[in-house]
C-alpha positions as CSV (number, residue, x, y, z in Angstrom):
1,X,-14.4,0.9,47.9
2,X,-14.1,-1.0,44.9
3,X,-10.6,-1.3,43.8
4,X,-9.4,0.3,40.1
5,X,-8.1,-2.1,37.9
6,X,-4.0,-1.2,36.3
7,X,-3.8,-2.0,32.8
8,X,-0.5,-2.3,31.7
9,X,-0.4,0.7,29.4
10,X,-3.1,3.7,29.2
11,X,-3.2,3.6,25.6
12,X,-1.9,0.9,23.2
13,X,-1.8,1.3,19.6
14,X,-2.2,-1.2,16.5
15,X,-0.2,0.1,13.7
16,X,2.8,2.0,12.9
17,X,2.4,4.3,10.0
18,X,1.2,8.0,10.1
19,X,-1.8,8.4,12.1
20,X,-1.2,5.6,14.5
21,X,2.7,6.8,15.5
22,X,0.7,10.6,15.6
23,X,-2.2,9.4,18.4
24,X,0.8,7.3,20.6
25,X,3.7,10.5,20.8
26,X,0.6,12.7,20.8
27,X,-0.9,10.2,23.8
28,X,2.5,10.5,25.7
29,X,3.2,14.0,25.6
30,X,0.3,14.0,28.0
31,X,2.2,11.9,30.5
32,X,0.6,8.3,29.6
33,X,2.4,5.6,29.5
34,X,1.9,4.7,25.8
35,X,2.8,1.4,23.1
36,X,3.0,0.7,19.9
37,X,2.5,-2.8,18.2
38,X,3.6,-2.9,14.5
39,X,4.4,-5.6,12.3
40,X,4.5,-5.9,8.1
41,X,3.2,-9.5,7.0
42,X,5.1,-10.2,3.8
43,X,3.5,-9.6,0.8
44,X,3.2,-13.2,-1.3
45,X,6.1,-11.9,-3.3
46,X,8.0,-11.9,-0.2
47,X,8.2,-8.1,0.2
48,X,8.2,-6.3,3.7
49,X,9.2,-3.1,5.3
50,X,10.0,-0.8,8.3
51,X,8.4,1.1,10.5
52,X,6.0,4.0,9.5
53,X,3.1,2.4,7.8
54,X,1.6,2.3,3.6
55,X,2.7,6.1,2.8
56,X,6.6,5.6,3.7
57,X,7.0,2.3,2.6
58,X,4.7,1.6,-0.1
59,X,2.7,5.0,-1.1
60,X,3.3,8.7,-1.5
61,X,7.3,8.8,-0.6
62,X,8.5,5.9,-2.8
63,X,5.6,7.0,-5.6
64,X,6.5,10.6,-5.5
65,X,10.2,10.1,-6.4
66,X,10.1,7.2,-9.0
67,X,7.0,10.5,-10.6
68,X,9.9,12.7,-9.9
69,X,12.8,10.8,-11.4
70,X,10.3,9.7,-14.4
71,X,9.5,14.1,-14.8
72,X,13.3,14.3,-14.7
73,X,13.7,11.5,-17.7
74,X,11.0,13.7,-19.8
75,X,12.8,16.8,-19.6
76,X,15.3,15.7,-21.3
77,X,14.5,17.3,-24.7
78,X,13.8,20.7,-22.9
79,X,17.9,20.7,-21.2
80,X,18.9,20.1,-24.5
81,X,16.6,23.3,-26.2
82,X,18.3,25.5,-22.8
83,X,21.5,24.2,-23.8
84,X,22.8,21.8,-21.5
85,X,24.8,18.6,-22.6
86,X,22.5,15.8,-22.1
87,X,22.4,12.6,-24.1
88,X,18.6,12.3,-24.1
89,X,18.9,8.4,-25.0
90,X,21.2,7.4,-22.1
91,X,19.0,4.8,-20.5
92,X,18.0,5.0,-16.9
93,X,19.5,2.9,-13.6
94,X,16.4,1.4,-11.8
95,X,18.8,-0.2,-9.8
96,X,20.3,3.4,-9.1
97,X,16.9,4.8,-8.5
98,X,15.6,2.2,-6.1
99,X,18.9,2.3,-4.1
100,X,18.4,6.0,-3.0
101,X,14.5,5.7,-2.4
102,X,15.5,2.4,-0.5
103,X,18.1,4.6,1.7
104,X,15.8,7.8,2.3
105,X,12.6,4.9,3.6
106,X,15.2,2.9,5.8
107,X,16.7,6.3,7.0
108,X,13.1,7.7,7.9
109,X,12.1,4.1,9.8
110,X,15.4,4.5,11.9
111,X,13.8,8.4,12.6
112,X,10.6,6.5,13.6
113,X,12.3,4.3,16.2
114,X,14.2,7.3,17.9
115,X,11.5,9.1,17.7
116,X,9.1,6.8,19.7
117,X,11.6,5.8,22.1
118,X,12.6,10.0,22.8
119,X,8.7,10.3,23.4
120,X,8.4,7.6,26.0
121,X,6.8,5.4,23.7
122,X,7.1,2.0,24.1
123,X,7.8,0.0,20.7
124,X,6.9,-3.7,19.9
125,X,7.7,-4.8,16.6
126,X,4.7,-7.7,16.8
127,X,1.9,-8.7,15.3
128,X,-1.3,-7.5,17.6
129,X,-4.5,-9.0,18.4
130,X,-7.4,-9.0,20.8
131,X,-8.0,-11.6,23.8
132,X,-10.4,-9.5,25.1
133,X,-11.4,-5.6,24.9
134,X,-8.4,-4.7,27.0
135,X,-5.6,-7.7,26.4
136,X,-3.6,-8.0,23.4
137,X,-1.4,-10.8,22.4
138,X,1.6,-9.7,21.0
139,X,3.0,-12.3,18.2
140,X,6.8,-11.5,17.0
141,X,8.6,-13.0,14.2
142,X,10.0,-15.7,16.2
143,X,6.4,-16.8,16.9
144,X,6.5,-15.7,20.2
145,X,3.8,-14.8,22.3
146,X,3.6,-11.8,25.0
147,X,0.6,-10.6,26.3
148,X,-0.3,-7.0,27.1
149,X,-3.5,-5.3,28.8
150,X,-4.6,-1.6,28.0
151,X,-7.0,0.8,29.3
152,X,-7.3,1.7,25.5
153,X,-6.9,0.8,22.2
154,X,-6.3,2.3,19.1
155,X,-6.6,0.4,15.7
156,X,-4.5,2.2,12.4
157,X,-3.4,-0.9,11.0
158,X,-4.1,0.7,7.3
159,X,-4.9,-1.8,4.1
160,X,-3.6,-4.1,1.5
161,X,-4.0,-4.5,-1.8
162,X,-6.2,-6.5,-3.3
163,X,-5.7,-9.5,-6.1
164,X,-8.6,-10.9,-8.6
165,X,-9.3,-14.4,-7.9
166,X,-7.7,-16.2,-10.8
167,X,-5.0,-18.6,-12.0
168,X,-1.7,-17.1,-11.4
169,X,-2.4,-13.6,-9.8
170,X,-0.6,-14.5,-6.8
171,X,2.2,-16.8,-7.6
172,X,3.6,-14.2,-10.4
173,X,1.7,-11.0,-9.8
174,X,3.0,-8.1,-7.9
175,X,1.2,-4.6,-6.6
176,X,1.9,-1.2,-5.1
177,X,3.1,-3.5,-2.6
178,X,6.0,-4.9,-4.0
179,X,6.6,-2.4,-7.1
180,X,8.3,0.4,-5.2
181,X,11.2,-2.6,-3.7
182,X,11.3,-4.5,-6.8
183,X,15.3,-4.7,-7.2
184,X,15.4,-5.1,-10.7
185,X,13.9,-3.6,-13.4
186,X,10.2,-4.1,-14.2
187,X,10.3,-4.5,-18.4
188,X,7.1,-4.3,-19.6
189,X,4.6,-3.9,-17.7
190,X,0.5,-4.6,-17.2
191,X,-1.3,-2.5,-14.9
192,X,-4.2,-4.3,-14.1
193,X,-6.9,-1.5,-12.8
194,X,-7.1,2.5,-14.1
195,X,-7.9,3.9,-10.6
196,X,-5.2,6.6,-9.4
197,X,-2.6,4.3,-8.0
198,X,-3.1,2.5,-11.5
199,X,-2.7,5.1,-13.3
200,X,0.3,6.7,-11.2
201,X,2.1,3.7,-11.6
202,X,1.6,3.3,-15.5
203,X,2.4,7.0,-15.6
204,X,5.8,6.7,-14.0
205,X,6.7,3.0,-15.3
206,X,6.1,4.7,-18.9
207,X,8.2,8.0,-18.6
208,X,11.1,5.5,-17.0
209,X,11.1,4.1,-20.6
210,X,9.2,0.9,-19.9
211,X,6.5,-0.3,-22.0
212,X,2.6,-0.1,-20.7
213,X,-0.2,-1.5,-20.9
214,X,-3.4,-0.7,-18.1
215,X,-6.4,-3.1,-18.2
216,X,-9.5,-1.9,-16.8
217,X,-12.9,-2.9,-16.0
218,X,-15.3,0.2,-16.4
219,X,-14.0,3.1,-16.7
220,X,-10.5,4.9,-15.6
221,X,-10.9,7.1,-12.4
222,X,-14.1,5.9,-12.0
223,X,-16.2,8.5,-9.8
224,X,-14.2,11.1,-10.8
225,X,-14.7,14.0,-13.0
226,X,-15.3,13.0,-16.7
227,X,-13.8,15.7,-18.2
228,X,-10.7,15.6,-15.9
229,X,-10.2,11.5,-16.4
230,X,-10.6,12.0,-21.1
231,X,-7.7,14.5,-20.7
232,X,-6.0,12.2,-19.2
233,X,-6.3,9.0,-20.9
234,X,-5.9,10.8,-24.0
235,X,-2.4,12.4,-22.5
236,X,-1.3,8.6,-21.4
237,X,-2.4,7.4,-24.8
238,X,-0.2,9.7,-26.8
239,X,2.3,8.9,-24.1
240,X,2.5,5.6,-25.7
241,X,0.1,4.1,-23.0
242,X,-2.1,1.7,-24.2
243,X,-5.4,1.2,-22.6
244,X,-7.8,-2.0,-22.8
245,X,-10.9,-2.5,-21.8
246,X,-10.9,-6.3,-19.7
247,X,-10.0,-8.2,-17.3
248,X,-7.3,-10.7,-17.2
249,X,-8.9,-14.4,-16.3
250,X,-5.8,-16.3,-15.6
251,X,-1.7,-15.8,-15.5
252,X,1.3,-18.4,-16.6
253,X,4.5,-18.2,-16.2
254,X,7.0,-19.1,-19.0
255,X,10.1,-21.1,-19.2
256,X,12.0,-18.0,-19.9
257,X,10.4,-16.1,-17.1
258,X,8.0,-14.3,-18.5
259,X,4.3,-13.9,-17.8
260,X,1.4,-14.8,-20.2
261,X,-1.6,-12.8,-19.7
262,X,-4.9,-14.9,-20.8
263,X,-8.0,-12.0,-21.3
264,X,-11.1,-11.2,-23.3
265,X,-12.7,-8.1,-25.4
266,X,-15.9,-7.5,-26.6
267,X,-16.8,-5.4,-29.4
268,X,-20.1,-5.1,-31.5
269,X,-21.1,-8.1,-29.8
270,X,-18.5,-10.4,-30.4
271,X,-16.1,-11.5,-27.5
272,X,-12.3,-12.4,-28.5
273,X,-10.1,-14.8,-25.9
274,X,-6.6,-13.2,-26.2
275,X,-3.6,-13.7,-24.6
276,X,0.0,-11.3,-23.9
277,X,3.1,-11.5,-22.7
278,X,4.7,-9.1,-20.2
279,X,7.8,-9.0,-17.5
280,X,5.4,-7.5,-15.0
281,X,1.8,-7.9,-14.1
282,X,0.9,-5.3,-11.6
283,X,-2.1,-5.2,-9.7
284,X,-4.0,-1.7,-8.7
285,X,-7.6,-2.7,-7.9
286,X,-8.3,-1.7,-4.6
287,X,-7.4,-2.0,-1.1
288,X,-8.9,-3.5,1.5
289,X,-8.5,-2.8,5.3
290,X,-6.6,-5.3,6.7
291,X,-9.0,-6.1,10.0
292,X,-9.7,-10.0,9.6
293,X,-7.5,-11.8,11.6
294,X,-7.0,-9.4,15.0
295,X,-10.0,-10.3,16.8
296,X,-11.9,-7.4,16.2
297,X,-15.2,-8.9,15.8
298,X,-14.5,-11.8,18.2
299,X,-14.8,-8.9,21.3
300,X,-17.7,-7.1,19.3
301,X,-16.4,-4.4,17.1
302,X,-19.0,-4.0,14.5
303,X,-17.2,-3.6,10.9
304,X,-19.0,-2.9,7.8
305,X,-18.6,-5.7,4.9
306,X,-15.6,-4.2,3.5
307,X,-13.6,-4.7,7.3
308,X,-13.6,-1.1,8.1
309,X,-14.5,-0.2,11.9
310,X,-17.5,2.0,12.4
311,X,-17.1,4.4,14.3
312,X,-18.3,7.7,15.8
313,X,-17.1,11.2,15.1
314,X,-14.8,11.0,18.4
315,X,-13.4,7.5,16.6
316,X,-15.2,5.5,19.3
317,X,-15.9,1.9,18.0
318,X,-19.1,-0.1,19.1
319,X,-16.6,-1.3,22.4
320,X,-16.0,1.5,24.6
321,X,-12.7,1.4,25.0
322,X,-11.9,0.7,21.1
323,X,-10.8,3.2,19.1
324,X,-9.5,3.4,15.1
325,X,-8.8,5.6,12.5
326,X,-7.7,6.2,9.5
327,X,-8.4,4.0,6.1
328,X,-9.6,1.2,8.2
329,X,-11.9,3.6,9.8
330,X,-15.8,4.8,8.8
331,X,-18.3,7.0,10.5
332,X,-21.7,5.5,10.7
């Protein structure tokens, strides 16, 4: 009888936020003996985080309270109207603000942790990638190297912003990335890029009292509906938001710190090379999924051009064992 080969694990996971820490406590409730692998590479700012993936860290918990404290800031005039004692032109604490969303992230991460490790669930705070469809080299901050085999595999290691290719946009630019454990306050602001997250963050950044600009490409909320996206831009323009129409084509940095923002407009034919100056250049243009460098194709995962993993409608990749889901993850 041919003898069964033991993998070290039954199922391994790539990727720590939301639907990857779901599949592993999910996987071990059934009795398997389960992994994760998750590790942050720094933003080029420097910027990382803890465990439990883009919406924790860097998405819908950070983004909903800075909306929240911003809705709190516009209701200012409204206490006063109902009578309470507010002095609507007290100026707000970002340092205050990012100090409790810092706390409540960190607090969930440690939650993360103990739950994984009440599950049964192995953790490994390492950067994962394939030696073959069932071995995984396991890369931690000190650079060193375990390796791990795995009956299966689950890829959920989520995207990452995207930069343009010009002058500047790393060295001085931030994104969603960094904006949400930026320490000190942003000043005034470009958005580069009027999809939602662009517009989110404009939104928030202008009802915390900073001046905004958003530069964009096409059109705001591109494929959404028309209607919907004029109501509002024409809301965020009487906001104070001001919207243009271009791209920036390179970024310096100042002696006094401050970013020069080199673009063009066109109108009635005629382009105009301007330039502004801003604290803050923040880019929302996409995300990509972050597959490139963990071997995927190298053991024949098929991905489409954009990195995502094709996959079935059971999440089956074009290896057998391979699995992944999520925004790195596309039927086809």
């Amino acid at each position: 009888m041919e003898s069964i080969k033991e993998f070290d694990y039954d199922f391994f996971v790539i990727g720590g936020g939301s639907g990857g820490l779901s599949a592993a406590l999910r996987a071990a409730s059934f009795g398997k003996k389960v992994a994760v692998a998750d590790f942050v590479k720094p933003t080029p700012q420097g910027i990382s985080w803890g465990l439990g993936g883009t919406c924790l860290n860097v998405g819908c918990i950070p983004k909903k309270l800075m909306h929240y404290t911003s809705l709190l800031g516009e209701t200012r005039d409204d206490l006063i109207e109902t009578g309470w004692n507010i002095d609507k032109n007290s100026n707000h604490s970002w340092e205050k603000m990012v100090e409790s969303i810092h706390n409540h992230i960190r607090k969930s991460n440690w939650g993360n942790k103990k739950q994984l490790s009440s599950g049964k669930v192995e953790y490994f705070n390492a950067l994962a990638s394939f030696v073959d469809k069932n071995t995984l080299a396991l890369k931690d901050k000190k650079g060193e190297v375990k390796k791990v085999t795995a009956k299966f595999i689950l890829v959920a290691v989520g995207g990452r912003p995207n930069y343009l290719n010009i002058e500047g946009a790393r060295e001085y630019c931030i994104t969603s990335d960094d904006i949400f454990w930026k320490t000190t306050p942003p000043g005034k602001t470009l958005v580069v890029g009027a999809g939602y997250i662009g517009l989110e963050c404009g939104g928030f950044l202008k009802g915390l009292g900073y001046e905004v600009d958003i530069m964009y490409r096409s059109a705001p909320l591109r494929g959404f509906d028309t209607d919907f996206t004029v109501r509002i831009v024409k809301y965020m323009t009487k906001m104070g938001i001001n919207f243009i129409q271009s791209l920036p084509t390179k970024i310096t940095k100042e002696e006094n710190g401050k970013l020069k923002v080199f673009y063009t407009v066109t109108g009635n034919g005629v382009s105009k090379d301007l330039t502004a100056i801003y604290d803050t250049v923040l880019f929302a243009i996409g995300r990509t999924a972050d597959t490139a460098l963990i071997g995927l194709h190298e053991i024949g995962v098929k991905l489409r051009n954009d990195g995502k993993v094709i996959v079935d409608t059971k999440w089956r990749s074009s290896v057998e064992n391979v699995f992944a889901i999520g925004d790195i993850s596309s039927i086809g």
